[in-house]
Backbone of each chain as ProteinMPNN parsed JSONL, in Angstrom:
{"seq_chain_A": "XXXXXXXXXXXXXXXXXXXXXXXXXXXXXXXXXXXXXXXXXXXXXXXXXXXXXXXXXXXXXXXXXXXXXXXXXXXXXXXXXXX", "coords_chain_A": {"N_chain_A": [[46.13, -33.944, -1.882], [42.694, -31.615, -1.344], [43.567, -30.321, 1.889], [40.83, -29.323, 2.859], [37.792, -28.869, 4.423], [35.146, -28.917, 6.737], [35.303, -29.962, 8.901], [38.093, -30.058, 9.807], [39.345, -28.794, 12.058], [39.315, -30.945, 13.591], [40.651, -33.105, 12.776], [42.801, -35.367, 11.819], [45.648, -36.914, 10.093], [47.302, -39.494, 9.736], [50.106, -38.959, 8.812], [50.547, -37.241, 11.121], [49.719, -38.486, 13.145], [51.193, -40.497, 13.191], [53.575, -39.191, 14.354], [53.266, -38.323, 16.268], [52.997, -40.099, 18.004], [55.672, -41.22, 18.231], [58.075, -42.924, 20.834], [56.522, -43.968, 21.997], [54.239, -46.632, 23.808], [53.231, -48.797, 22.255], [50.915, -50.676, 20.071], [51.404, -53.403, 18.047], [49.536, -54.686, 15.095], [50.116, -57.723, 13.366], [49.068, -58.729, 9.622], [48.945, -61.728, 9.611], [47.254, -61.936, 12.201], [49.808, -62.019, 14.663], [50.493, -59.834, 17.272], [53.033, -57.109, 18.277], [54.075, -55.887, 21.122], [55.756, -52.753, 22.42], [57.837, -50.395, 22.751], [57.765, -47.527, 20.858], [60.409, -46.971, 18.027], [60.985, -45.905, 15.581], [59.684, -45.357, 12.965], [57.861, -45.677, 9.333], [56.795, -44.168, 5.898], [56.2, -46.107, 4.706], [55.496, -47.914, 6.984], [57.248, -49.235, 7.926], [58.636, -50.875, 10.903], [60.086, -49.504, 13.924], [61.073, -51.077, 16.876], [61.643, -51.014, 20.326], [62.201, -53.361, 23.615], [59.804, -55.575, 23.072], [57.25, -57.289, 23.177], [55.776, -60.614, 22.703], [52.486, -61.42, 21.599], [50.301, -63.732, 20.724], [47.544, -64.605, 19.349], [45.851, -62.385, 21.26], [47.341, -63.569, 23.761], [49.71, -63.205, 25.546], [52.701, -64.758, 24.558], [54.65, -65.275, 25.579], [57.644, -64.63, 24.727], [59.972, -62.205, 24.508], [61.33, -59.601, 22.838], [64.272, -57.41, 22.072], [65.081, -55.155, 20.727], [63.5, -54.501, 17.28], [62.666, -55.082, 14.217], [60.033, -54.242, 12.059], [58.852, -55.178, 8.732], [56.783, -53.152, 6.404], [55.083, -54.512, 5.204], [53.556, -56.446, 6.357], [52.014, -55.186, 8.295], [49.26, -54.626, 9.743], [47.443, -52.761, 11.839], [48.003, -49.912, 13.825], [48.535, -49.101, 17.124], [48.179, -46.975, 20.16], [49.021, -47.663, 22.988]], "CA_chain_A": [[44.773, -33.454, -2.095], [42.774, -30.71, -0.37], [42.58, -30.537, 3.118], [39.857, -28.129, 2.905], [36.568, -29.463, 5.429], [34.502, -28.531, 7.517], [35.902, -30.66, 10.321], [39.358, -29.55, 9.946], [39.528, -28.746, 13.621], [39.065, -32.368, 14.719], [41.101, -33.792, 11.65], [44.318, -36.441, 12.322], [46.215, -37.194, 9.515], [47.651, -40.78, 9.611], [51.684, -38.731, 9.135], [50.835, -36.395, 12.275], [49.607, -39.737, 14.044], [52.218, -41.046, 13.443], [54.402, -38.495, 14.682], [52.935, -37.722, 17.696], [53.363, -41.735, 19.002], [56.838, -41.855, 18.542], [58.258, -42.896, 22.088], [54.937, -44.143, 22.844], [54.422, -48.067, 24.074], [52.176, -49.029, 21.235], [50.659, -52.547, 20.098], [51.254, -53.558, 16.182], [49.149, -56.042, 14.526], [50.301, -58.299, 11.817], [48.018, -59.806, 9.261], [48.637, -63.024, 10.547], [46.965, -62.05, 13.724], [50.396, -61.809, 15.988], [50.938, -58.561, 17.87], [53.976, -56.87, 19.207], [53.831, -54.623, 22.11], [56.644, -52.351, 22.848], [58.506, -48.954, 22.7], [57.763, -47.317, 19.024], [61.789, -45.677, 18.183], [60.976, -45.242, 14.202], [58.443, -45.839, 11.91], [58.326, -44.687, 7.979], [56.017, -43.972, 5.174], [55.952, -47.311, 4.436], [54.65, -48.503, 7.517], [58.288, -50.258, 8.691], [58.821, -50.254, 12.229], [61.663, -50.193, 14.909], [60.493, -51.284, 18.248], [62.354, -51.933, 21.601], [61.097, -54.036, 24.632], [58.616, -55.725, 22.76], [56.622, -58.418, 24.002], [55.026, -60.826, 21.616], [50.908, -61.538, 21.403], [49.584, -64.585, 19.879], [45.801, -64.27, 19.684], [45.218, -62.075, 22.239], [47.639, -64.203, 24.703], [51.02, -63.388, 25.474], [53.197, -65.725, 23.826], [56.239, -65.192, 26.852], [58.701, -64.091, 23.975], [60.492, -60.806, 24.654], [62.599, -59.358, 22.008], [64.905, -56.085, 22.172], [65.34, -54.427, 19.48], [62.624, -55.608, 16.851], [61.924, -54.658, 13.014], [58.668, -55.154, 11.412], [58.671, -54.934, 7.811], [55.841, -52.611, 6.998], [53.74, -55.062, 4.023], [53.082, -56.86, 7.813], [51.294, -54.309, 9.006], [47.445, -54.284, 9.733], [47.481, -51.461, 12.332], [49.182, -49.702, 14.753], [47.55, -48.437, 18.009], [48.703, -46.368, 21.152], [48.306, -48.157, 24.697]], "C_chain_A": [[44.475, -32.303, -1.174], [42.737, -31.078, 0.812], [41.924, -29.763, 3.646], [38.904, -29.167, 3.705], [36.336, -28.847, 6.613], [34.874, -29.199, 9.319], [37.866, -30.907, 10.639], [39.802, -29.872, 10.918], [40.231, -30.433, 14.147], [40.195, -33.296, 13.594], [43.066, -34.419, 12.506], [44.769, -36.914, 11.67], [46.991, -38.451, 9.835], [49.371, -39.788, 10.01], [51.26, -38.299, 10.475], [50.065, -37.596, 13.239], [50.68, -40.208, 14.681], [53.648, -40.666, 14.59], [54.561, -38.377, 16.042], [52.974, -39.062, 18.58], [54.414, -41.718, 19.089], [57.157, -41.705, 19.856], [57.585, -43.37, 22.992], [55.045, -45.809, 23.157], [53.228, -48.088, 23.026], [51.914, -50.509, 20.809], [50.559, -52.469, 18.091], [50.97, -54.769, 15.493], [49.358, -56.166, 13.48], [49.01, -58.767, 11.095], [47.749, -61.051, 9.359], [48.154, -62.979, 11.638], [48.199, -61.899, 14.796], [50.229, -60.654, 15.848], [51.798, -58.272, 18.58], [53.365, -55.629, 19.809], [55.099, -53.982, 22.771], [56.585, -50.54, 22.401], [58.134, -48.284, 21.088], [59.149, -46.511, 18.727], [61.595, -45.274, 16.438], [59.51, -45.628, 13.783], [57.88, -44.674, 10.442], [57.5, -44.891, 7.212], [55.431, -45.216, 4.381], [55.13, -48.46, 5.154], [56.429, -49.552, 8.373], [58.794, -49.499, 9.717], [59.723, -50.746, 12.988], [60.747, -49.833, 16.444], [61.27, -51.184, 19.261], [61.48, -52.664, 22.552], [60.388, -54.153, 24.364], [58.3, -57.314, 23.294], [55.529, -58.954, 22.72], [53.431, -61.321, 22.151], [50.771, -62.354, 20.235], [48.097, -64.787, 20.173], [45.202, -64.022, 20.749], [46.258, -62.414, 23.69], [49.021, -63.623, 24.736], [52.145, -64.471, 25.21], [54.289, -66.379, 24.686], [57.654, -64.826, 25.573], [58.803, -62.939, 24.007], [61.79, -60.521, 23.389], [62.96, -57.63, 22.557], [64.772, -55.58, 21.479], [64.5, -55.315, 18.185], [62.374, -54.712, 15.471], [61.19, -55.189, 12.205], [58.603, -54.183, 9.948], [57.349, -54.284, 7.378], [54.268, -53.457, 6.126], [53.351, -55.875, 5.313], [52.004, -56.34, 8.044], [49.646, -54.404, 9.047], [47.321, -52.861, 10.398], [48.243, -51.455, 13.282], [48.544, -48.831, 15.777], [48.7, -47.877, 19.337], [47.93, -47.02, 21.872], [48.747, -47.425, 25.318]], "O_chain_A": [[45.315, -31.861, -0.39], [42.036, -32.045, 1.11], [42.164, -29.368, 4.787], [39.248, -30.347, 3.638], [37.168, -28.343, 7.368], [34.651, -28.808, 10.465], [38.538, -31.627, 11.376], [40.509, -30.867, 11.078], [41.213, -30.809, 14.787], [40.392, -34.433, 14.024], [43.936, -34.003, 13.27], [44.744, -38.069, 12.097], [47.665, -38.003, 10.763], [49.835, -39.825, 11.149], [51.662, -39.136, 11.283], [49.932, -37.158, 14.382], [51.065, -40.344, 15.842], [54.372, -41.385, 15.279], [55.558, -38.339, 16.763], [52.978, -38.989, 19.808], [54.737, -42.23, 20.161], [56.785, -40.662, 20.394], [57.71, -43.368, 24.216], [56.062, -46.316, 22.685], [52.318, -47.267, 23.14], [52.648, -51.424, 21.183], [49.934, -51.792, 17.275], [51.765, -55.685, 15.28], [49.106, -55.365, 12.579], [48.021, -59.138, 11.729], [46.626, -61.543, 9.247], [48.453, -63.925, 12.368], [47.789, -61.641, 15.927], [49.902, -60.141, 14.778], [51.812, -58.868, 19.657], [52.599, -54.764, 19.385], [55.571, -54.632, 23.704], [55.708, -49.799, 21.956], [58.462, -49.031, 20.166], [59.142, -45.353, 19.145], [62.153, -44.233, 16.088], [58.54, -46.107, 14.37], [57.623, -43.47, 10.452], [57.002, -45.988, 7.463], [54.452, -45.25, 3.636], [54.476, -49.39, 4.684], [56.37, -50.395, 9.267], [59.194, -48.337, 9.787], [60.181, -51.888, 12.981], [60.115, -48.87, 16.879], [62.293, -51.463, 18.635], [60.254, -52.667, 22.433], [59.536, -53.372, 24.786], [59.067, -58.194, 23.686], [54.782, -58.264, 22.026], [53.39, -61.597, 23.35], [50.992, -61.998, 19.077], [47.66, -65.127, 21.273], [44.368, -64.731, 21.312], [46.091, -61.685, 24.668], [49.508, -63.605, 23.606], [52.287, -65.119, 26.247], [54.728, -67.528, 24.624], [58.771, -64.89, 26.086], [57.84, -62.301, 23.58], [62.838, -61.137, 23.195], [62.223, -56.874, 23.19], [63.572, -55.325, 21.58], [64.709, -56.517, 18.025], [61.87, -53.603, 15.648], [61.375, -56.267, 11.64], [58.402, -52.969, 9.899], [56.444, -54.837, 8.003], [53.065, -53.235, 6.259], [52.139, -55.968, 5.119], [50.969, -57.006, 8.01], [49.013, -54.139, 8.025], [47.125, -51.874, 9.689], [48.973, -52.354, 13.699], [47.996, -47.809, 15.365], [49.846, -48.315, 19.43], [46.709, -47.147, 21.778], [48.514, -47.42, 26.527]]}, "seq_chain_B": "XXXXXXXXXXXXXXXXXXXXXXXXXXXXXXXXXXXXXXXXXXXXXXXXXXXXXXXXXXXXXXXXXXXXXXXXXXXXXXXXXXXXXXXXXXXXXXXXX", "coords_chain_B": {"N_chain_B": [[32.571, -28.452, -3.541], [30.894, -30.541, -5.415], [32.516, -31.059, -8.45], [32.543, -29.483, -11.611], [32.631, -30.81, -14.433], [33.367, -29.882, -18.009], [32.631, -31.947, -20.841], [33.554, -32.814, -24.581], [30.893, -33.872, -26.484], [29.285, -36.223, -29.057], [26.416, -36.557, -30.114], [23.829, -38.146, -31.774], [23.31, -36.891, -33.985], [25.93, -36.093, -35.101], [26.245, -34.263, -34.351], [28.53, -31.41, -32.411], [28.057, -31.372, -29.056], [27.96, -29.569, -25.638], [28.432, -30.741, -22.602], [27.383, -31.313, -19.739], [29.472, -32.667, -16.985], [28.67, -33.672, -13.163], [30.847, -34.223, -10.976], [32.216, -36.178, -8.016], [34.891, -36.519, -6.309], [36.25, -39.671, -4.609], [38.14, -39.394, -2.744], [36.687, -37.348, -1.375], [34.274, -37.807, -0.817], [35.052, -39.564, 0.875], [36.226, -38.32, 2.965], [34.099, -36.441, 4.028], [32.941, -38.185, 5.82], [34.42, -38.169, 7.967], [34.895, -37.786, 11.647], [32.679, -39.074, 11.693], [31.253, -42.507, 12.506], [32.274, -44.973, 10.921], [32.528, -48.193, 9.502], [34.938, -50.044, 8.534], [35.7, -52.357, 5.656], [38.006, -54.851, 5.235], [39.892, -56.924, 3.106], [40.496, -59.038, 4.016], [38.184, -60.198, 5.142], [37.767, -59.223, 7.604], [36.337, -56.498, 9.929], [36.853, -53.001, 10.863], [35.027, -51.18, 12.951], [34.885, -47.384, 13.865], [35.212, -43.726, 14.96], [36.237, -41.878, 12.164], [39.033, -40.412, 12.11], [40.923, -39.511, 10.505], [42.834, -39.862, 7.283], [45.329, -40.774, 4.627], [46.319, -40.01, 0.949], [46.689, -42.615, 0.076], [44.809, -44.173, 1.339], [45.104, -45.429, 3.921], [43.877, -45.437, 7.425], [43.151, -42.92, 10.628], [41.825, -44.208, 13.229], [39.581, -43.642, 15.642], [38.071, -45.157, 18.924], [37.893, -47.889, 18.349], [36.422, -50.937, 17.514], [37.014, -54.304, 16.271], [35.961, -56.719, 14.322], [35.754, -60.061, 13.203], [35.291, -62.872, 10.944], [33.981, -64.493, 12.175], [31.803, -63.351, 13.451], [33.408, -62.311, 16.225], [34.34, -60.502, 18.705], [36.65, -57.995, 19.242], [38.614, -55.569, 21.37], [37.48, -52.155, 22.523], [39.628, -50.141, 20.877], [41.87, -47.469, 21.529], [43.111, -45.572, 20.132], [43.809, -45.64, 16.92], [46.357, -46.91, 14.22], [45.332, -47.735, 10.856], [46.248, -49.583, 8.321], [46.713, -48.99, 4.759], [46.834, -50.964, 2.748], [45.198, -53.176, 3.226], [42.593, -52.257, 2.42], [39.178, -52.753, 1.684], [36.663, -51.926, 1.45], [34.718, -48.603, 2.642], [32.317, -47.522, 4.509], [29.621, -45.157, 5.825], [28.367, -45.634, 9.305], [26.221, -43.206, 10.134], [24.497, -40.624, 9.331]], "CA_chain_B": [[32.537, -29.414, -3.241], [31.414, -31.081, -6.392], [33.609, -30.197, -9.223], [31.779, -29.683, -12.827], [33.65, -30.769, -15.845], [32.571, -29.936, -19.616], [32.882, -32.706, -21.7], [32.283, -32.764, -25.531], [30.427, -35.256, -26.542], [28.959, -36.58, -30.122], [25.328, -37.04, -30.306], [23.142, -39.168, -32.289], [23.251, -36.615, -35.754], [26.599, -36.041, -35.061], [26.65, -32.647, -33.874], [29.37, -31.755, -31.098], [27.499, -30.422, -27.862], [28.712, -29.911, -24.78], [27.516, -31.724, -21.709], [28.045, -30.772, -18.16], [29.399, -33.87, -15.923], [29.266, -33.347, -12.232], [31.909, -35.201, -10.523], [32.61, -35.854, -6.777], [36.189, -37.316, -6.242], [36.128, -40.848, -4.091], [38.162, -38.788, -1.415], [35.605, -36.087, -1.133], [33.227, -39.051, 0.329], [35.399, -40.126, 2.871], [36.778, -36.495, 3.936], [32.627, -35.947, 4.287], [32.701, -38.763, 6.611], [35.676, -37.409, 9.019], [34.147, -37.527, 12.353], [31.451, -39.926, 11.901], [31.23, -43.515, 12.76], [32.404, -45.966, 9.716], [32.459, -49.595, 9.342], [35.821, -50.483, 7.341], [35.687, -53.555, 5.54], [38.876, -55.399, 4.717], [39.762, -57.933, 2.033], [40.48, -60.526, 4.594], [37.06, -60.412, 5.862], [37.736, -58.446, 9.094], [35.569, -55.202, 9.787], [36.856, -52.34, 12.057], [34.244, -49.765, 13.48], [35.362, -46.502, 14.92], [35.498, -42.912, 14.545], [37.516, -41.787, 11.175], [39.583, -38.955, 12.577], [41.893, -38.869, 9.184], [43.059, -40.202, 6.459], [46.092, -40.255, 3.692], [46.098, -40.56, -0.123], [47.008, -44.236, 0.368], [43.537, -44.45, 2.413], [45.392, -45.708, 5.182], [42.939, -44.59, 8.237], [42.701, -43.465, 11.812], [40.127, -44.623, 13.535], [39.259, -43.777, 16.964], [37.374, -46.234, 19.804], [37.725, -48.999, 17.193], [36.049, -52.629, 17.732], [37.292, -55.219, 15.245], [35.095, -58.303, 14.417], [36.158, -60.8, 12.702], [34.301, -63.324, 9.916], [32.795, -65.199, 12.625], [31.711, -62.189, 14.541], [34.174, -62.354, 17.344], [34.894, -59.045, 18.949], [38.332, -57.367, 19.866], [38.676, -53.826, 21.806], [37.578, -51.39, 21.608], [41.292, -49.675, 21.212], [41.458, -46.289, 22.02], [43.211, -44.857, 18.836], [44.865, -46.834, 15.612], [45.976, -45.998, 12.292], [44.86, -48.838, 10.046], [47.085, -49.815, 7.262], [45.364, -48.795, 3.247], [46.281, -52.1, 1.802], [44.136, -54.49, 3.117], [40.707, -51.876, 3.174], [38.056, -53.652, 0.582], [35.329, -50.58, 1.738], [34.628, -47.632, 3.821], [31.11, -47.081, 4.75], [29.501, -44.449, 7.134], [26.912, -46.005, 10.1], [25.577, -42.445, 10.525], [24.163, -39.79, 7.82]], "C_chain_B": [[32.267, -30.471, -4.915], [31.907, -30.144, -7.238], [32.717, -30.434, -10.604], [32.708, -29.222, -14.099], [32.756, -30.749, -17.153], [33.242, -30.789, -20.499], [32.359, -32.668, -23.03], [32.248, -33.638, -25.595], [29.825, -35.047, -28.197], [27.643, -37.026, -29.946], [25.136, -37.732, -31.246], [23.597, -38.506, -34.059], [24.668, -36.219, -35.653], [27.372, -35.28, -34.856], [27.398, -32.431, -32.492], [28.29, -31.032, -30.13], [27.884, -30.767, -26.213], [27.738, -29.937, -23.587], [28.18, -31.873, -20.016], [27.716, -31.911, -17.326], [29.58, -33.176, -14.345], [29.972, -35.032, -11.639], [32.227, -35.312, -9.529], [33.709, -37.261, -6.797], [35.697, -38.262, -5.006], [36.805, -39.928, -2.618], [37.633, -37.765, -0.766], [34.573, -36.899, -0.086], [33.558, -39.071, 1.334], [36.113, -38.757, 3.602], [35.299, -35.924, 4.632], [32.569, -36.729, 5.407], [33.688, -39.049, 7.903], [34.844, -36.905, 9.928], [33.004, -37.757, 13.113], [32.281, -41.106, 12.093], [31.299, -44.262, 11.389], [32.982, -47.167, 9.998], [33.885, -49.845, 7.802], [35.858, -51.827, 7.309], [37.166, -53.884, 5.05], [39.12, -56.492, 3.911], [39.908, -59.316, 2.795], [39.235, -61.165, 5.477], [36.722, -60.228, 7.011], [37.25, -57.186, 8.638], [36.68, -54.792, 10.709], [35.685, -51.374, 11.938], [34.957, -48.929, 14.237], [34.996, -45.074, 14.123], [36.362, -42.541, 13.75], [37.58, -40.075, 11.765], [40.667, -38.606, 11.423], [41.839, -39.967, 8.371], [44.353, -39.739, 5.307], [45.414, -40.492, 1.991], [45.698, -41.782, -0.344], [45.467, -45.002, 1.14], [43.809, -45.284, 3.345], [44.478, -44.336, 6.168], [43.069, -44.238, 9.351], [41.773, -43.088, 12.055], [40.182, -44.156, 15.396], [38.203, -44.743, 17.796], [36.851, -46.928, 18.981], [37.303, -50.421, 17.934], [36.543, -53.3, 16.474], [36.07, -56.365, 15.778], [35.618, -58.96, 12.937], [35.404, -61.949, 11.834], [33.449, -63.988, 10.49], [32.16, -64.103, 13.526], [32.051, -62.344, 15.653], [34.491, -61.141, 17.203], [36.292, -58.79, 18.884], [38.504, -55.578, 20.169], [37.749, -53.839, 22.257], [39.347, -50.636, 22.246], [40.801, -48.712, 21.032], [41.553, -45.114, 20.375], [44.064, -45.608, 17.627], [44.857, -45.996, 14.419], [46.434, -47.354, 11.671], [45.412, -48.552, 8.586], [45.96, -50.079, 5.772], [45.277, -50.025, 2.686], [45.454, -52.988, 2.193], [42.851, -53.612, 2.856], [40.257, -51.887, 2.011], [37.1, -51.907, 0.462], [34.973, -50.0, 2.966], [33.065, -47.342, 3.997], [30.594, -46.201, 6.061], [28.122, -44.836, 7.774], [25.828, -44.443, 10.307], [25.388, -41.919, 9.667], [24.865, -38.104, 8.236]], "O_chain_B": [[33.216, -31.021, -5.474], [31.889, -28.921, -7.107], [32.182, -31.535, -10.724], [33.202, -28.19, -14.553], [31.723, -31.393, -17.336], [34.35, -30.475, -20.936], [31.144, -32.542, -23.177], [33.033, -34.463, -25.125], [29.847, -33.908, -28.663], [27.661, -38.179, -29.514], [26.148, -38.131, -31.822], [24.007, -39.17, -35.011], [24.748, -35.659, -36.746], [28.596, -35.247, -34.975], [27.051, -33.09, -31.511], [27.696, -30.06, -30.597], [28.047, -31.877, -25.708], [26.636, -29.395, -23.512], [29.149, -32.41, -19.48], [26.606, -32.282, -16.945], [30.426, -32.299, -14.176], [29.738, -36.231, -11.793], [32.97, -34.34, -9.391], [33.525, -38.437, -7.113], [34.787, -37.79, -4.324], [36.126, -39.796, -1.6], [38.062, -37.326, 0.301], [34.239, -36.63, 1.068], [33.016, -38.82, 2.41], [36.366, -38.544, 4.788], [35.3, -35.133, 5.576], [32.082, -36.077, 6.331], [33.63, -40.03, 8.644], [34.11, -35.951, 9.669], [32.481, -37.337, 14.145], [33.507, -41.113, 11.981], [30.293, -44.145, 10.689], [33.955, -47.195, 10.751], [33.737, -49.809, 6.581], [35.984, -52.545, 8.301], [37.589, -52.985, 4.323], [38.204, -57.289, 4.111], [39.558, -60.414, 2.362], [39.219, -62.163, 6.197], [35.752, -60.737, 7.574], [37.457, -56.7, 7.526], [37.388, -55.614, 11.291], [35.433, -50.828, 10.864], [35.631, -49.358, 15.174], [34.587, -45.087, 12.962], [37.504, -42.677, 14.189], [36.811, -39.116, 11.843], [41.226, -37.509, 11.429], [41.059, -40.904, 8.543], [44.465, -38.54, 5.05], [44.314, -41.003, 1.782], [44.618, -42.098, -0.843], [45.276, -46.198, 1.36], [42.883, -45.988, 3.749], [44.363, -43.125, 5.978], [43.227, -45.314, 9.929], [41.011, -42.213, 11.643], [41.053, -44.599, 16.145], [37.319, -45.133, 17.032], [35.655, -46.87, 18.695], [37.947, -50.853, 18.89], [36.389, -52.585, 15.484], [35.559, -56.702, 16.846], [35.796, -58.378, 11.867], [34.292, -61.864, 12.355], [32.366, -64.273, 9.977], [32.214, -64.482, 14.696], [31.124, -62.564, 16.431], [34.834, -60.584, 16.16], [37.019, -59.629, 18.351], [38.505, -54.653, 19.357], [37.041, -54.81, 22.525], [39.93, -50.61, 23.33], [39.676, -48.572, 20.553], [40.756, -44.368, 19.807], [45.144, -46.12, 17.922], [44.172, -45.132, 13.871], [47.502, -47.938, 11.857], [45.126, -47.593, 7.868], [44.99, -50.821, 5.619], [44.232, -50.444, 2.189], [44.922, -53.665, 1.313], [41.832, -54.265, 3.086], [40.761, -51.143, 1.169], [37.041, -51.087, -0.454], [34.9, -50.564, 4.057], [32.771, -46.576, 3.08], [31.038, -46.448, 7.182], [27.034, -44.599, 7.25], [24.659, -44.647, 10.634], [25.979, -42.404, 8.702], [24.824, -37.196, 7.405]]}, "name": "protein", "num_of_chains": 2, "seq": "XXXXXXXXXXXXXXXXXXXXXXXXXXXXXXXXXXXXXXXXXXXXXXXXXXXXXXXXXXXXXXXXXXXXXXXXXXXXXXXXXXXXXXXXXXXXXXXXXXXXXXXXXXXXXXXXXXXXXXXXXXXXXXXXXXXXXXXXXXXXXXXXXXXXXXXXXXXXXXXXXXXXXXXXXXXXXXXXXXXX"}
């Protein structure tokens, strides 16, 4: 579509979001409520993501489960935030 | 901004005449509201509030200094910046004019 607007300037496209996290420690909530928190090393138009050093979050709590290397299918996904 | 399509149409005696629809596309709304404060509703009965700083086709969103609340109104955040996945979002509404 266009991206003609008046607020152009200030405008953040979801891809160039995306883009600009990779490398970033980021937190990714499922729709079941868990959340991983780790490294972001991919993530694709789909929404499926490759993590490292992630640390799991069960409502809010840390769960004490550490995984390495971690892929989250992306129909999972609720959102995906930069810490 | 809106877009004006000519449609013919068939009146009553059966004469063709043509009939000027205006039309504003669904992502015209929320591209208007880029910048403001909106309340996304989701199908699972979770809101987020935040600043909509974009958007794709897919109406996957981000949102800036987002609060979530949840069906019993329980908070969460506010997170600084997210990009909120299109399939679950029910409705986009803007708190400001």
């Amino acid at each position: 579509m266009s991206e003609v607007s008046s607020n152009s300037s200030i405008k953040t496209d979801p891809s160039t979001f995306l883009s600009g996290i990779i490398g970033s420690k980021v937190s990714v909530k499922l729709n079941n409520g868990v959340s991983y928190v780790g490294n972001l090393q991919s993530i694709d138009g789909f929404m499926n993501i490759v993590m490292d050093t992630t640390a799991e979050f069960i409502g809010g709590a840390a769960s004490g489960t550490k995984y390495g290397d971690v892929f989250i299918r992306g129909n999972n996904v609720l959102y995906i935030s930069k810490v | 901004m809106a877009e004006v399509a000519t449609n013919p149409s068939v009146d009553v005696t059966g004469k063709q005449e043509e009939v000027t629809i205006s039309t504003v596309l669904p992502l015209e709304i929320i591209d208007k509201s880029i910048g403001k404060v909106v309340t996304v509703l989701l199908t699972t009965d979770k809101e987020f509030t935040g600043k909509l700083v974009g958007f794709d086709d897919f109406v996957n969103v981000v949102l800036e200094d987002v609060t979530e609340t949840d069906s019993e109104g329980n908070t969460d955040g506010p997170v600084k910046i997210m990009l909120l996945n299109g399939g679950q979002i029910a409705m986009i509404s803007s708190t400001e004019d």
